[in-house]
C-alpha positions in Angstrom: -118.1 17.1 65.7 -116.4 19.7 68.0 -113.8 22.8 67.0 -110.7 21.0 68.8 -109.2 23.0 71.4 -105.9 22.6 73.3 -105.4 22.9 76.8 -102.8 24.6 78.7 -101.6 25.1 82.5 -103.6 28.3 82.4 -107.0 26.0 80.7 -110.0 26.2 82.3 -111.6 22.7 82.8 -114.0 22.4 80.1 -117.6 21.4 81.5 -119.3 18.1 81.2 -122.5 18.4 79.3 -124.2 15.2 79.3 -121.9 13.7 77.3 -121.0 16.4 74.9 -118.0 18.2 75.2 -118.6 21.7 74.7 -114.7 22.1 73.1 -112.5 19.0 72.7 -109.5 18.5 74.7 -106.2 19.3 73.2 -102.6 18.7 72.7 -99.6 20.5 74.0 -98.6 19.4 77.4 -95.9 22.2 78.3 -95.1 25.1 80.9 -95.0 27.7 78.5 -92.8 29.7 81.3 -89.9 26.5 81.3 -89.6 25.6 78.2 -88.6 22.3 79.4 -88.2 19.0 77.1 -90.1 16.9 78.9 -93.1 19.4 78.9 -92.6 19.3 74.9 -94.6 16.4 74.7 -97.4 16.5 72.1 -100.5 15.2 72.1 -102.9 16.7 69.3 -106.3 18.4 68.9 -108.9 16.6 69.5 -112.0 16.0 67.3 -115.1 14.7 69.2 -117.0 13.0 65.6 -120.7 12.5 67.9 -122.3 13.7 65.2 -126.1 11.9 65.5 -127.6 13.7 62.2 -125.0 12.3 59.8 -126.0 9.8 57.7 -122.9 7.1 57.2 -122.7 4.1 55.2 -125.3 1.6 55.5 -122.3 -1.4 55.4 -123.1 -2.7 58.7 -120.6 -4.4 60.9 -119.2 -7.0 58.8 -117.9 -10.6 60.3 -114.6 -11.2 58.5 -112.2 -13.5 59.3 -108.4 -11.7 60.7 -105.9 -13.0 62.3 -105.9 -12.1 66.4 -102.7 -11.5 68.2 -104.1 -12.1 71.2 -105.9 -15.4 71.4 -106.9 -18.2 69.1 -110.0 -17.1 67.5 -109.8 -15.4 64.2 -113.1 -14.3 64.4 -114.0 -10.6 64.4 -116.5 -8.0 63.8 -115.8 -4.1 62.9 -117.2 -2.1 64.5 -117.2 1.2 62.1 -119.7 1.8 60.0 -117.5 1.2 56.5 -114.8 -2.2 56.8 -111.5 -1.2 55.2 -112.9 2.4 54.1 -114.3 0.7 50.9 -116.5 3.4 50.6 -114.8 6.6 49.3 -117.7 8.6 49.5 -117.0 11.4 52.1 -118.8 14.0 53.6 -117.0 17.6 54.2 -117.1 19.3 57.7 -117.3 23.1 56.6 -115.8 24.5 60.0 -118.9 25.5 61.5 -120.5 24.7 65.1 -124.0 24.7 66.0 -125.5 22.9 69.0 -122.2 22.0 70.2 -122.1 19.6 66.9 -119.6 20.1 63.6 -121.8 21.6 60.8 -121.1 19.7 57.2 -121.8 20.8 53.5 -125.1 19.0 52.6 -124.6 16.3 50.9 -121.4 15.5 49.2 -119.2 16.4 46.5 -120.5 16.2 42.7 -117.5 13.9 41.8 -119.3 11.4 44.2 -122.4 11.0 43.9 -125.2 11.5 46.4 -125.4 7.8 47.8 -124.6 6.6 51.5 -121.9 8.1 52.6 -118.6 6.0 54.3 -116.8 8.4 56.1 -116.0 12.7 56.5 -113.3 15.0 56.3 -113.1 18.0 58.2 -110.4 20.3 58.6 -110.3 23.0 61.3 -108.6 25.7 61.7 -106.9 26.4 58.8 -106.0 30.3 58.3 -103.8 32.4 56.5 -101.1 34.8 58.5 -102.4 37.9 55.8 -104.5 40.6 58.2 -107.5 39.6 57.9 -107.0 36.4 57.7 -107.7 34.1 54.4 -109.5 30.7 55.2 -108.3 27.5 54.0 -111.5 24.7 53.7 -111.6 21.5 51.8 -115.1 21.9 50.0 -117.4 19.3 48.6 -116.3 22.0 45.5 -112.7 21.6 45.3 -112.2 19.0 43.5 -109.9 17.8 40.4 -110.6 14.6 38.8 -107.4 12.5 37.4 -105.0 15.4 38.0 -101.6 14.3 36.6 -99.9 16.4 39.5 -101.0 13.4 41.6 -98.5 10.7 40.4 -98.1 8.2 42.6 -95.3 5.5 42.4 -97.7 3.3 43.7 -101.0 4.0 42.7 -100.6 5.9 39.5 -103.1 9.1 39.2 -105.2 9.9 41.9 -108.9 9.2 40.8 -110.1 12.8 42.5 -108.2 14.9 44.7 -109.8 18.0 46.7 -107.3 20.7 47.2 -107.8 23.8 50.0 -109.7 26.5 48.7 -107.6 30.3 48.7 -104.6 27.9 48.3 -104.4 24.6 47.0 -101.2 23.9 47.8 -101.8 24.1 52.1 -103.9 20.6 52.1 -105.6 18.2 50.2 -107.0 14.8 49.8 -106.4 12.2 47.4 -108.1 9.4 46.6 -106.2 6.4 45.0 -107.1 3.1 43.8 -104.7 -0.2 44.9 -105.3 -2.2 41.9 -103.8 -4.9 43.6 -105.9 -4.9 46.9 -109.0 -4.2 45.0 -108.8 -0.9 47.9 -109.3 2.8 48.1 -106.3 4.7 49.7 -106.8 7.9 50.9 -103.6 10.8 50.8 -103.8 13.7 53.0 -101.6 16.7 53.0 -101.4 19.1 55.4 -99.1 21.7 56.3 -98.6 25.1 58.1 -101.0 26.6 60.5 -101.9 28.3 63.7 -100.9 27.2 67.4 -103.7 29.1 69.7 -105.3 28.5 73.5 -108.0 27.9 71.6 -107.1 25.4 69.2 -104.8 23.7 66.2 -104.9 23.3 62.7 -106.1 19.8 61.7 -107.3 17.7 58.9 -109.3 14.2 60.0 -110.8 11.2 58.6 -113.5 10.6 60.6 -116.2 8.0 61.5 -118.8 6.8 64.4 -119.0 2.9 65.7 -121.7 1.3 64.6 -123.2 1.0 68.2 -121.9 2.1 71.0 -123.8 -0.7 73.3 -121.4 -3.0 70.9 -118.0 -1.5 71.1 -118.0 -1.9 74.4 -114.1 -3.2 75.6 -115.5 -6.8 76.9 -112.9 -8.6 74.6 -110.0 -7.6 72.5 -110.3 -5.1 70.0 -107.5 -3.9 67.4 -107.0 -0.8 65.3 -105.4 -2.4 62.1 -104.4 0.0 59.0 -101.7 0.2 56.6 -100.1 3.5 56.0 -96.9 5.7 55.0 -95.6 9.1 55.2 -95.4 9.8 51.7 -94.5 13.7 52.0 -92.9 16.2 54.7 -91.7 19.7 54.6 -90.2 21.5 57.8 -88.5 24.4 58.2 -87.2 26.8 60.2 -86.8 30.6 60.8 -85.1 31.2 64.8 -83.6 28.6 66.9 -86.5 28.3 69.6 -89.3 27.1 66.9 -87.1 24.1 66.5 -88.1 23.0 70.4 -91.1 25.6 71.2 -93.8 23.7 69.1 -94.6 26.2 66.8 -93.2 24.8 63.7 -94.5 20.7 63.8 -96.3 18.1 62.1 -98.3 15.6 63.6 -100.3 12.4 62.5 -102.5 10.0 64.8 -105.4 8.2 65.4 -108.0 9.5 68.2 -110.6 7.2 70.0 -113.5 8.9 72.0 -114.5 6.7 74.6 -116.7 6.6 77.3 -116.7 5.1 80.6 -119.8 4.0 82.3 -119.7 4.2 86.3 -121.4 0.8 87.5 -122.2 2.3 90.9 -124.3 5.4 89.6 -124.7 4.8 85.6 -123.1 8.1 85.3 -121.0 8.6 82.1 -117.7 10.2 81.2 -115.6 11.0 77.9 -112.6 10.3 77.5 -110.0 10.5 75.2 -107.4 8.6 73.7 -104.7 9.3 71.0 -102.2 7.0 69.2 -99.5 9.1 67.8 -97.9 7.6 64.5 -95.1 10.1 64.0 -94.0 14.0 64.5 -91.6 16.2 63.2 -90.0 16.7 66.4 -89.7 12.2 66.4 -90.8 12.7 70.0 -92.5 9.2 71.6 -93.4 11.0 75.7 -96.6 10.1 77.0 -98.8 12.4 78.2 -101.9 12.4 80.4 -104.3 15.3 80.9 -107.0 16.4 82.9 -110.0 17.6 81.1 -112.3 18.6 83.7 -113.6 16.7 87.0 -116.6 14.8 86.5 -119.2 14.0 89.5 -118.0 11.4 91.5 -114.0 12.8 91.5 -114.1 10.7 88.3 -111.9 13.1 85.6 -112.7 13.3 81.7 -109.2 13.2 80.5 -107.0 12.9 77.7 -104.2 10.2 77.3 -101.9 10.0 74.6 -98.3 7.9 73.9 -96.3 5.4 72.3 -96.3 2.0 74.3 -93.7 -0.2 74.8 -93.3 -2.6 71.5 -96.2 -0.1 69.6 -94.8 1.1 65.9 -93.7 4.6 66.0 -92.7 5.6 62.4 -90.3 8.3 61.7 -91.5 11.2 60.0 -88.5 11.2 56.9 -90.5 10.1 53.8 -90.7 6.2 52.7 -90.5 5.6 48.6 -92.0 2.3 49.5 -94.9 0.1 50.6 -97.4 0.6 52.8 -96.7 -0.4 56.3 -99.4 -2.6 58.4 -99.9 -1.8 61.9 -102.0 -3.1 64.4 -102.3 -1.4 67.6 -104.0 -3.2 70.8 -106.7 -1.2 72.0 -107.5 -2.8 75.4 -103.7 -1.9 75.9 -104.1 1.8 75.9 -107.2 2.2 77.4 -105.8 0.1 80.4 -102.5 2.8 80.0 -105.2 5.5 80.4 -107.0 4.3 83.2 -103.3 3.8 85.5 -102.3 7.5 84.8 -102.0 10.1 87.7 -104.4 13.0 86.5 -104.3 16.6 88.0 -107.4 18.0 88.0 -106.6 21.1 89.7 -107.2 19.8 93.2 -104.1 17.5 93.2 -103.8 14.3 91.7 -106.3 12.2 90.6 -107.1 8.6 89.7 -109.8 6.2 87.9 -111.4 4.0 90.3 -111.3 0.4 90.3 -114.4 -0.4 88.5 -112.5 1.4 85.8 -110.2 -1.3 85.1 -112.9 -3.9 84.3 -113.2 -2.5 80.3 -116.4 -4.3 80.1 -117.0 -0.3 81.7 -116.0 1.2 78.7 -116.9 1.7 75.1 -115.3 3.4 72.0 -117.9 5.8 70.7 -116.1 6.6 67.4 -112.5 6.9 65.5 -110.5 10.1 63.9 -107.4 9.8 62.0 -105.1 12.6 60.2 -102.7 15.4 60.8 -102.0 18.8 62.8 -99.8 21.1 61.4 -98.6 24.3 62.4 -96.0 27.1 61.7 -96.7 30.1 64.1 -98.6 30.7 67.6 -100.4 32.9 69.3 -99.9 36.0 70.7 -97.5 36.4 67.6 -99.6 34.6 65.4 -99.0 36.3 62.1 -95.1 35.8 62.6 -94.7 33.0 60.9 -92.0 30.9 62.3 -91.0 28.4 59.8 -93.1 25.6 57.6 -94.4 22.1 58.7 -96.3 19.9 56.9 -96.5 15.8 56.3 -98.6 13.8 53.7 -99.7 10.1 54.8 -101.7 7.6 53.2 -103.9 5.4 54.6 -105.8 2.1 54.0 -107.9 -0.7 55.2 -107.9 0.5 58.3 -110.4 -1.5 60.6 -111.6 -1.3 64.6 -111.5 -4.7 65.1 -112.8 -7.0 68.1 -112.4 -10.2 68.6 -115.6 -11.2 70.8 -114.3 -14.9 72.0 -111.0 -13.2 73.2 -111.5 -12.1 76.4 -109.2 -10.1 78.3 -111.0 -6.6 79.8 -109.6 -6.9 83.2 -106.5 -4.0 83.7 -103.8 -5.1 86.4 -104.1 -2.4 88.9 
């Protein structure tokens, strides 16, 4: 896991280093100088999860039987580590870095248990606008068992929550049981935060496929979850932080890929992101240029809403979870057409690119970034942002007697 970064006309291209990113790619695609809508497209800070040392569930990829949009088998096989997130015990990412990987609290939280861990939660970035600066970490620590704050219409009590430490009320984590589905649904809040060059605010779920040699893209694969915005705040203090995208909340699901080259058996990251909603309701697409791999084959990343793909709106729903299914093969296909400048004009994937049996998905993040001020002003704070979302069942699905890896070019 990577301190996520965000990228800017004035980035440097971030080198390739053997399939480690030394900082993740990032998320606002605008000329700071023209202010211009178009340019106010979001994508959000990435978090690379290649973390080889942790030690996830021992599930296994499980064989279940799901209904497939896209052909007439129903057979399919996740390819995470834990089906549905049946297994609410999490790691904690602690904010550090060291050999280009995330460093985590050892073990997990008291409230847990120390068995095999399902999936962790990391937040990065998270800082007070006080001089110094007060961090704000979910720790192993923080936790409240059966807090009655936690009310759900829903779910009832949360069965643990972990709340930011400094100030509980700037993020958390809730974990609820669905009675009904016999499933764990996991709440996180997140609001406020700092807008740099060198990186957001985030809070992420996060997990690694069960092999990569697997996942690759040589039939259909599906990202299926059920979710909600259960909570948003936004607020703000001038005019400009309405449409500068300092005061925003986002929430999204990330996919780090990588794409083998046929010709040389080079490899390149890439990655994707699936936005769910903003505060600013803003659907653009964006594609960016990482760096430019060997080969003039670019490590990019690609993020937006496709045509007939669920966008929700950020104003808070009283009601049910919402399922949504997204076609993966669809979106890396989106991110393979893009135009990419790389700082030497414009730059394409090459046709072995759009055969996906090229490409594999090396492992999933979901969750927010929030922010409410920027850099070089970064202790003005420009107004509040923050959403909650719950999430559940959420599988990365494929469908191995589906075919369908071939992009139209």
């Amino acid at each position: 896991m990577l301190a996520p970064a965000r990228f800017r006309e004035s980035r440097n291209p971030s080198p390739n280093s053997g399939g480690r990113l030394i900082r993740g790619p990032s998320a606002v695609s605008r000329k700071r100088c023209a202010w211009q809508m178009q340019s106010l497209n979001r994508l959000s800070s990435v978090l690379p999860v290649l973390l080889a040392s942790v030690t996830l569930c021992g599930c296994g990829s499980s064989t279940t039987s799901q209904p497939s949009p896209s052909g007439p088998s129903t057979t399919s096989i996740d390819l995470l580590p834990d089906p549905g997130m049946h297994n609410p015990v999490l790691q904690f990412g602690n904010g550090g870095v060291a050999n280009n990987q995330g460093t985590l609290f050892p073990g997990t939280s008291p409230a847990m248990g120390y068995t095999d861990f399902g999936w962790w939660v990391t937040q990065w970035g998270k800082f007070s606008s006080d001089t110094p600066p007060i961090p704000y970490y979910l720790t192993p620590d923080s936790y409240v068992q059966s807090d009655a704050s936690t009310q759900d219409p829903n779910f009832g009590v949360a069965s643990l929550a972990f709340y930011s430490e400094n100030d509980p009320t700037i993020s958390h984590l809730a974990l609820y049981q669905d009675q009904a589905l016999k499933n764990w649904v996991y709440e996180l809040w997140s609001q406020d935060g700092l807008l740099s060059a060198g990186g957001g605010t985030n809070l992420f779920l996060s997990n690694t496929v069960n092999s990569p040699s697997g996942s690759s893209l040589s039939a259909d694969v599906h990202l299926t979850f059920a979710t909600k915005i259960k909570q948003r705040v936004l607020s703000f203090n001038d005019a400009a932080a309405m449409t500068d995208g300092s005061v925003l909340a986002m929430y999204f699901t990330g996919l780090t890929l990588n794409y083998t080259d046929p010709a040389t058996g080079n490899q390149y990251w890439q990655f994707l992101q699936i936005p769910h909603a903003n505060t600013m309701e803003n659907t653009n697409t964006d594609a960016q240029c990482i760096s430019l791999g060997s080969g003039g084959i670019p490590d990019v990343m690609w993020s937006g809403v496709l045509p007939g793909g669920t966008f929700l709106s950020s104003t808070p729903s009283t009601g049910a979870l919402q399922s949504l299914d997204y076609d993966v093969n669809k979106y890396v296909c989106a991110l393979v057409k893009a135009a990419y400048n790389c700082g030497t004009g414009t730059v394409n994937f090459p046709t072995a690119a759009y055969d996906l049996r090229n490409w594999q998905i090396t492992s999933l993040y979901i969750g927010l970034e929030t922010e409410n001020r920027m850099v070089p002003n970064d202790q003005v704070v420009r107004g509040h942002a923050g959403l909650g979302v719950q999430i559940e069942n959420l599988h990365l699905l494929k469908f191995p007697a589906n075919s369908g890896p071939t992009c139209t070019q």
